[in-house]
C-alpha positions in Angstrom: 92.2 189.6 152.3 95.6 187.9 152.8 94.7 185.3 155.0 95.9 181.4 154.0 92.6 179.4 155.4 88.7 180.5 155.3 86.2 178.3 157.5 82.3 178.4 157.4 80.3 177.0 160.1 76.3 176.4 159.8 73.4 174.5 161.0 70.7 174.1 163.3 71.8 173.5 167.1 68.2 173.8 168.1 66.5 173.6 170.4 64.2 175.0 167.7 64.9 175.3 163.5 64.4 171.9 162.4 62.6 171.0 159.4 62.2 167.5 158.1 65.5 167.6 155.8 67.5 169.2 158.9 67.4 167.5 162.3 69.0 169.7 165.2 72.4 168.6 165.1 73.1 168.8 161.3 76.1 170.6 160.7 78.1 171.6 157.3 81.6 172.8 158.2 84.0 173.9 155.3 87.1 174.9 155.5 89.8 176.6 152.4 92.9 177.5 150.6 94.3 178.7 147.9 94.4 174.8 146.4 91.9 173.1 148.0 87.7 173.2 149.3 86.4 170.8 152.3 82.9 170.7 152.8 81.3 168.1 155.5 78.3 167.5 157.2 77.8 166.1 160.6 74.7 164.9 162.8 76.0 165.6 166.3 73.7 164.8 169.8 73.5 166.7 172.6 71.7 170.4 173.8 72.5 173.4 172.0 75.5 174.2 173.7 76.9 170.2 173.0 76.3 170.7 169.2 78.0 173.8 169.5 81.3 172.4 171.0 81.3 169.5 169.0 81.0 171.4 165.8 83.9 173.9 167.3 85.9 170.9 167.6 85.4 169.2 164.7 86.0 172.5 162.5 89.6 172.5 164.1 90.2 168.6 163.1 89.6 169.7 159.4 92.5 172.2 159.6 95.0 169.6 161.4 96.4 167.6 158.1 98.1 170.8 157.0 99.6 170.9 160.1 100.7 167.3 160.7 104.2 167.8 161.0 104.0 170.2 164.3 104.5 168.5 167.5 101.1 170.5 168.9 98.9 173.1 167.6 97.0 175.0 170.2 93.8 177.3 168.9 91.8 179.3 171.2 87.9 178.6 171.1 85.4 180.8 172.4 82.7 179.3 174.2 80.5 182.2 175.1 77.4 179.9 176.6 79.8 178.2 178.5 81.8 180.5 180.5 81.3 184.0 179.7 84.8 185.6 178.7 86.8 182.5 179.3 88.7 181.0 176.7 89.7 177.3 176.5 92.1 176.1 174.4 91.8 172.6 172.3 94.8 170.5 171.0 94.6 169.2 167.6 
């Protein structure tokens, strides 16, 4: 595929699926390119649809240092709990 960034999102943003190792909220995002592999975990708060949104969000703050030198950056995030068929845009 000739795309220039690959992201994975996965986790348990309950209210069910937590074992002892995983609490609802834990998160591993990764994000990559050609030169370089991120991989982070997060424990975010909230109800399913919180966890979700946060972890939206903070996928989109890993892709902003290769795009520090643009005035704005505007991506377009689904939130299909939500709204359903809205989109709302985040700025990075």
């Amino acid at each position: 595929a000739k795309t220039d960034y690959g992201m994975g999102i996965t986790g348990i943003a309950g209210p069910t699926g937590e074992t002892s190792g995983k609490p609802v909220g834990t998160v591993f995002i990764a994000v990559s390119n050609n030169k370089k592999t991120v991989c982070r975990k997060f424990l975010f708060r909230g109800n399913r649809l919180s966890i979700r949104n946060q972890a939206c969000l903070n996928s989109l703050k890993l892709l902003k240092p290769p795009y520090d030198t643009l005035m704005r950056v505007f991506i377009a995030i689904q939130l299909p709990e939500a709204v359903k068929n809205k989109l709302y845009f985040a700025e990075i």
